[in-house]
N, C-alpha and C positions, 0 to 999 in steps of 0.2 A: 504494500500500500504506500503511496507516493501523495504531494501534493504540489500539484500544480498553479503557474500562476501567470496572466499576463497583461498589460495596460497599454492601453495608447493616451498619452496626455496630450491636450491643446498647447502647453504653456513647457509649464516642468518637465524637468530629466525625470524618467525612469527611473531609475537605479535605487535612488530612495525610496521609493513606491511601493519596486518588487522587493527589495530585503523585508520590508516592513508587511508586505501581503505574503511571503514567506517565511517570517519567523512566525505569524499565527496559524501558520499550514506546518507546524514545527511539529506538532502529536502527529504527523500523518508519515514520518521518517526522518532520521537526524541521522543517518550514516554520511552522507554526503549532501551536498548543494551548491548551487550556480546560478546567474543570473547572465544573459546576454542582450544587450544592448544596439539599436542600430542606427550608426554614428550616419547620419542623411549627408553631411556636410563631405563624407571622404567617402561614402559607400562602401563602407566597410560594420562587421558586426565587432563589439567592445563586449568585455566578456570579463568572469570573475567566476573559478570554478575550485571546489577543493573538499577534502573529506572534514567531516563533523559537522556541527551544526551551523547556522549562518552567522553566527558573531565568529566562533572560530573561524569560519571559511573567509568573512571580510574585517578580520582582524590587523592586516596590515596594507588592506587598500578599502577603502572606505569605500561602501557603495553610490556614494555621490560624485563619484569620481567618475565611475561610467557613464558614457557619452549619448547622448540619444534619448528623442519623448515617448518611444517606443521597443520594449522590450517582453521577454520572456524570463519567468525562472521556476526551480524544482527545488522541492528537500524528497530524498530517496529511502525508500526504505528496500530494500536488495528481496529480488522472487526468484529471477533468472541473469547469472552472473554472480561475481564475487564483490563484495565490498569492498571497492578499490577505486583509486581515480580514474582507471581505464573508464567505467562505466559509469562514471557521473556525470549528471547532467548539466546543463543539457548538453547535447549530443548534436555533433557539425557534419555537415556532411553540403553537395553541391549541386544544383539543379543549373541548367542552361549558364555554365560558368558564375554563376552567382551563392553565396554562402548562405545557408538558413540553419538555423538551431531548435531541437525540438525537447521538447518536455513527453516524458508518458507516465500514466499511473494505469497497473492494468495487468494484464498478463496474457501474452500470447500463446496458446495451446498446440498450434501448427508449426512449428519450427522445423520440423524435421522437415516436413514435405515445402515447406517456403527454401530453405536450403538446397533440400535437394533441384529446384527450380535455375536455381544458380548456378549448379554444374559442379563437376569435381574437383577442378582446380581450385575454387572458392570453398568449397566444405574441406578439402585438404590446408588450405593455409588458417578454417577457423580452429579446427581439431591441432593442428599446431601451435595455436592461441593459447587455446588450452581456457581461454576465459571470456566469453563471449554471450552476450546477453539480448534480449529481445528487439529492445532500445535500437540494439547496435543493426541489429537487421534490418530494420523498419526503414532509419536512415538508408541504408546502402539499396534498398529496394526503390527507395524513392530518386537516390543518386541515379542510377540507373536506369529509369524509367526512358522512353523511349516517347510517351507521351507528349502535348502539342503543347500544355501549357501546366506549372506546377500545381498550380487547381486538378485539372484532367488524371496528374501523376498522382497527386493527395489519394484522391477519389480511388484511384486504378490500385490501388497496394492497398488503400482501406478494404477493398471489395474481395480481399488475397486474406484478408486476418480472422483469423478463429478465435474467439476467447473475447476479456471486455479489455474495454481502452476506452482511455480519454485521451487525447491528443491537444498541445497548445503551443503551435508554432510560428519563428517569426523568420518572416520574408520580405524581402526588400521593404521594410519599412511596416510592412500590414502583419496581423497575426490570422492564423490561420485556428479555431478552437472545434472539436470534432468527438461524438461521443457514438460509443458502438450502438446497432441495431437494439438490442435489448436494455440497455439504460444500465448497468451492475452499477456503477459509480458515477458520484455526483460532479456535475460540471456547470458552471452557474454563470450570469453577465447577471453586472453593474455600470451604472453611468452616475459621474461625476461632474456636472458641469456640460460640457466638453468633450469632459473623460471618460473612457469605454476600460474596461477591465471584465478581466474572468476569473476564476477561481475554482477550485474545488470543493472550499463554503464557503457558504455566504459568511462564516465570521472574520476572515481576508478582508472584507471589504469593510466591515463597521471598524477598523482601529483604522484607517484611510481618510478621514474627516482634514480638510486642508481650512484654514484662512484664506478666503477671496474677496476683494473687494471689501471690506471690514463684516465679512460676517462668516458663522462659518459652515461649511457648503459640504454635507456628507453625501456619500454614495448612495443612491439609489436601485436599491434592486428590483432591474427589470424582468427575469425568468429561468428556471433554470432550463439549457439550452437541450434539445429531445433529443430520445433515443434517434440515432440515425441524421441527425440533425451538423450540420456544416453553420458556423457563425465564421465570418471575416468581415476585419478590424481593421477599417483603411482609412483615412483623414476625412473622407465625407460622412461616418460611422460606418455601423455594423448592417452587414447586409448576410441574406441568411440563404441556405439553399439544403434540399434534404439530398444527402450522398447516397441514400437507399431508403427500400422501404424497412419500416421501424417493423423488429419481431415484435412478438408477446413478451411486454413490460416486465421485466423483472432485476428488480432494485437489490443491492445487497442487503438483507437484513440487519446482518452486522455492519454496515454502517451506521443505521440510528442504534445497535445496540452499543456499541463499543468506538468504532473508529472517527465517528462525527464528533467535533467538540458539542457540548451541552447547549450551548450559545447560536450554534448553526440551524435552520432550519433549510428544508429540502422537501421540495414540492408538496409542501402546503402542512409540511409537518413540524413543531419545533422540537426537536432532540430531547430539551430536559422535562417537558411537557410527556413525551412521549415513555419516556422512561419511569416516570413518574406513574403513571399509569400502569408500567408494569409492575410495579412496586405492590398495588389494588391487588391486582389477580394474582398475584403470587401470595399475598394474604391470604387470598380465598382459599389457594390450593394448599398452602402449607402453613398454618396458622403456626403459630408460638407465641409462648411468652416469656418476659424476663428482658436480659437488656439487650438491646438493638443497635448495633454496632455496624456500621458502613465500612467496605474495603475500599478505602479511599486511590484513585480517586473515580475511577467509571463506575464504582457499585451504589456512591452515594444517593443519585437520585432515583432508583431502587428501590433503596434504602426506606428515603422517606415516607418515601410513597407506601409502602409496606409497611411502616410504623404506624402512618395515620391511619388506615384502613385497619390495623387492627383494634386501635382506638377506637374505631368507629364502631366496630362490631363487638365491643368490651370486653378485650383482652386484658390483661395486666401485663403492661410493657411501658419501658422507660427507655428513652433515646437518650445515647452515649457517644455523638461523632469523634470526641477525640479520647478515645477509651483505644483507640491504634491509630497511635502517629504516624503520621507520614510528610517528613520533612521536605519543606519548600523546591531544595537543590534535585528534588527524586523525579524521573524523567520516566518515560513509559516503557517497560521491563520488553511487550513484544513486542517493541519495532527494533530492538537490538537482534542481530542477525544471525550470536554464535552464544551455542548453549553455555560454554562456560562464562561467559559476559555476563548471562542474565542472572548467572546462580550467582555471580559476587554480588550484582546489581540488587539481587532481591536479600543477602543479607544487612544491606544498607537501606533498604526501602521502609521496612516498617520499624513500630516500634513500639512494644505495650506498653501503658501507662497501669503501676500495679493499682493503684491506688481508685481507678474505676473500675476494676476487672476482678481483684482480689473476693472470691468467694460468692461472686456473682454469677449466674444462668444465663450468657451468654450465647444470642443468635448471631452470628457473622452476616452481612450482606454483600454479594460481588455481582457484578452483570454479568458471569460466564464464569465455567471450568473446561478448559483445555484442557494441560500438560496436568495439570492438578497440581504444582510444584509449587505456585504462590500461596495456595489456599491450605497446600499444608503446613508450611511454613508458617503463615499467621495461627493457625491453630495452637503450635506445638508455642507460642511466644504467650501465648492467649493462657494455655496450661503453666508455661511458666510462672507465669504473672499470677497464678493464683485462683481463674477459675474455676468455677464447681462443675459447671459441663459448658460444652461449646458444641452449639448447631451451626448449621451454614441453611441459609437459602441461595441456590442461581437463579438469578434473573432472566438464565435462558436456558431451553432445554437439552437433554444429552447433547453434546460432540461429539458425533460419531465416526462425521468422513472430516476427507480431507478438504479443505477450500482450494483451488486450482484457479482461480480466477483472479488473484492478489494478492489475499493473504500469508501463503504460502506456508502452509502447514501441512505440505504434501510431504515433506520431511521425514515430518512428523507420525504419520500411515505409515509410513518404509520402516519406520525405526521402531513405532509399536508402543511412543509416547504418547498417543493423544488418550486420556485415561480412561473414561467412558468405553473407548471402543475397546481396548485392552481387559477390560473387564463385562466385555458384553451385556454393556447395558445396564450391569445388576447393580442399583441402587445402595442395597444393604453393604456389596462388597467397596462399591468404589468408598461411603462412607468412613468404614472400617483402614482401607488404605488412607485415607487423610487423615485419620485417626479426629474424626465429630462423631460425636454423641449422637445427631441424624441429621439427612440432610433432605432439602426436597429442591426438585428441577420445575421452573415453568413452563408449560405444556407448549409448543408451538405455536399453538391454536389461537393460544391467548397472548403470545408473543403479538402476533399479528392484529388479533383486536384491540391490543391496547393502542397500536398505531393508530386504528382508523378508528378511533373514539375519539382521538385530538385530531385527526385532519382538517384540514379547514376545505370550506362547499368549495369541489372544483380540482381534490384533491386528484390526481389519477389512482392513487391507491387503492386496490383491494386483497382481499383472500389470494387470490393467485397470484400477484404480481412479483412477489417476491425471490430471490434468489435463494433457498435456501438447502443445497446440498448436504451444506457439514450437519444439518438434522436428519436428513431423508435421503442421502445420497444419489438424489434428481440431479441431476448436470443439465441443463436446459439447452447448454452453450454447448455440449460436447465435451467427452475427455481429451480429446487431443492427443498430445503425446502420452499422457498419464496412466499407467497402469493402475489401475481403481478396481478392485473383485468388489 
């Protein structure tokens, strides 16, 4: 999962822009990041690319420094390829002798067969790479095109890719923003003035408010751009064209579960509204009592949500959010790329406070079990500290498959960590291996109604729209290269 981002200003350099609509697209990957710029006055593209997050990456060249009112940039979180500066983005490549730089979030599932298109000489010099990523393809498909106009070539290699994508590229001065047939990941326009920008959420665009004229002029969001849907960002504005026809709608779930910031809203839904509602039906399905404890920080609004609903149905329960600390410096465990990173990262992550916890009945709340690795670990800090028993409620139900579409927990299938599936299914046991007193999952069902209980008239959303493989091992998009039983 990746977050994308891109502007066209009337007035101001870029550069400031996109750092600033990429470090709140920071929860969506911090392995690497870049911003490319294009300098109108030399016709050339300005550029600032490097590993870590974005103050690291423009810690010794300021992003005001780059050239140009029209730019693109990315923070990475690694699906296909290594976590390296080969494959950060964005990513250059050449159409009709001229330079363009592209951003993607997404995951390509056809690789093998896009490669083998290319011939053997080219799969022999990537196999000798040895390190070669979706991104890297895309570009070189696009170099390559044979096509009449880089429009025509966009289109002609979109129409070649399997799996979801969002696309946000710049071209002689215009961006180019471009979302798969089936919608998996969010890709959004705002206007500022003037100013045209994209993003991958809409909370990129609310920390973007400038001084104009003496007053001050925030971004306006216009829509998030459709499945199938071509937006290009050129000085007279945004003009729009559909590259295909749009399949059947299906949104990642876990994006409003986990990957959207709280603050973001996406076709007609707001994230923490929306989570908060699952907090309801997870009351319903797994009531408790005693004290009420949020896994900060995607399980909090959950959390409350579950708190108050048990109130409401007259439970005896007491809310506790800093009953486990989670100090300010602590960055999000899954978009780190290499399992031993995350096991030191998660013993920095939390941290009981005894003195809430000591001899208390402790329910934990998180928005998901994966790996099961965070959720035992809080347990085992939770027993330290003194509690009398410790429950867990997830906010969402078994993870069973793998996600192949961005996430990249297909790893994770190979190797036989995703914990749910390692223990088929069985409730009692996976509990037991996390060592809680009991645990309960939210049913799917009610995953999805809690969404469209807060949608607003107008919303696309329903019952079937959703992406939801890692429950039900439905692949809508195809496996691709993936071996999936």
């Amino acid at each position: 999962m990746c977050g994308v981002f891109g502007i066209l200003n009337e007035r101001r350099p870029a550069g400031p822009d996109i750092f600033v609509g990429c470090k709140q697209l920071q929860h969506r990957g911090k392995e690497s990041g870049g911003i490319a710029t294009y300098d109108a006055a030399n016709n050339v593209i300005d550029r600032r690319i490097g590993m870590g997050e974005m103050p690291l990456v423009f810690a010794s060249r300021k992003a005001d420094t780059l050239r140009g009112r029209v730019g693109v940039g990315q923070v990475r979180y690694s699906n296909t390829g290594s976590s390296s500066i080969h494959n950060a983005q964005p990513m250059f490549g050449r159409y009709d002798c001229e330079e363009f730089a592209l951003c993607f979030n997404g995951q390509i599932v056809n690789m093998k067969e896009l490669l083998d298109g290319f011939g053997e000489d080219y799969r022999d010099g990537v196999n000798l790479q040895g390190d070669y990523c979706d991104t890297r393809l895309v570009v070189d498909l696009i170099s390559t095109s044979q096509a009449p106009s880089f429009i025509d070539a966009l289109v002609d290699v979109l129409r070649k890719l399997k799996g979801a994508f969002c696309f946000v590229i710049l071209y002689k001065g215009e961006i180019y923003a471009a979302r798969d047939p089936y919608g998996v990941h969010p890709l959004q326009i705002a206007k500022r003035g003037n100013d045209y920008m994209v993003a991958s959420e809409s909370c990129a665009f609310d920390h973007l408010k400038i001084k104009s004229g003496g007053r001050i002029q925030k971004p306006q969001f216009m829509k998030d751009i459709d499945p199938g849907e071509m937006v290009v960002i050129g000085e007279s504005g945004p003009r729009s064209q559909m590259w295909t026809i749009p399949r059947e709608f299906k949104f990642d779930i876990f994006e409003i579960k986990y990957f959207l910031r709280p603050d973001s809203k996406v076709h007609g839904v707001k994230v923490a509204r929306a989570r908060r509602r699952n907090g309801y039906y997870l009351a319903e399905e797994h009531p408790t009592s005693g004290l009420i404890v949020p896994v900060k920080s995607s399980g909090e609004h959950d959390a409350w949500g579950y708190y108050l609903h048990l109130r409401e149905m007259g439970y005896d329960v007491e809310w506790e959010p800093d009953a486990l600390l989670r100090p300010n410096t602590s960055g999000r465990i899954w978009v780190e790329p290499y399992e031993e990173v995350r096991e030191e990262y998660l013993r920095e992550k939390f941290n009981a406070i005894e003195e809430f916890i000591r001899g208390q009945d402790i329910t934990l709340v998180d928005d998901s079990i994966v790996r099961g690795t965070t959720i035992t670990h809080i347990i085992a800090l939770c027993r330290e500290a003194g509690a009398r028993s410790v429950h867990v409620r997830s906010g969402s139900d078994l993870y069973l498959w793998p996600d192949i579409y961005g996430n990249d927990t297909y790893k994770d299938y190979v190797k036989g960590t995703l914990i749910a599936r390692r223990f088929g299914g069985d409730v009692a046991r996976i509990a037991k291996e996390i060592g809680a007193d009991s645990l309960g999952y939210l049913s799917l069902e009610k995953m999805k109604q809690a969404i469209l209980d807060v949608a607003e008239p107008g919303s696309p959303f329903t019952m079937d729209s959703f992406h939801d493989a890692v429950f039900t091992g439905t692949y809508a998009l195809g496996k691709g290269d993936f071996d999936i039983k």
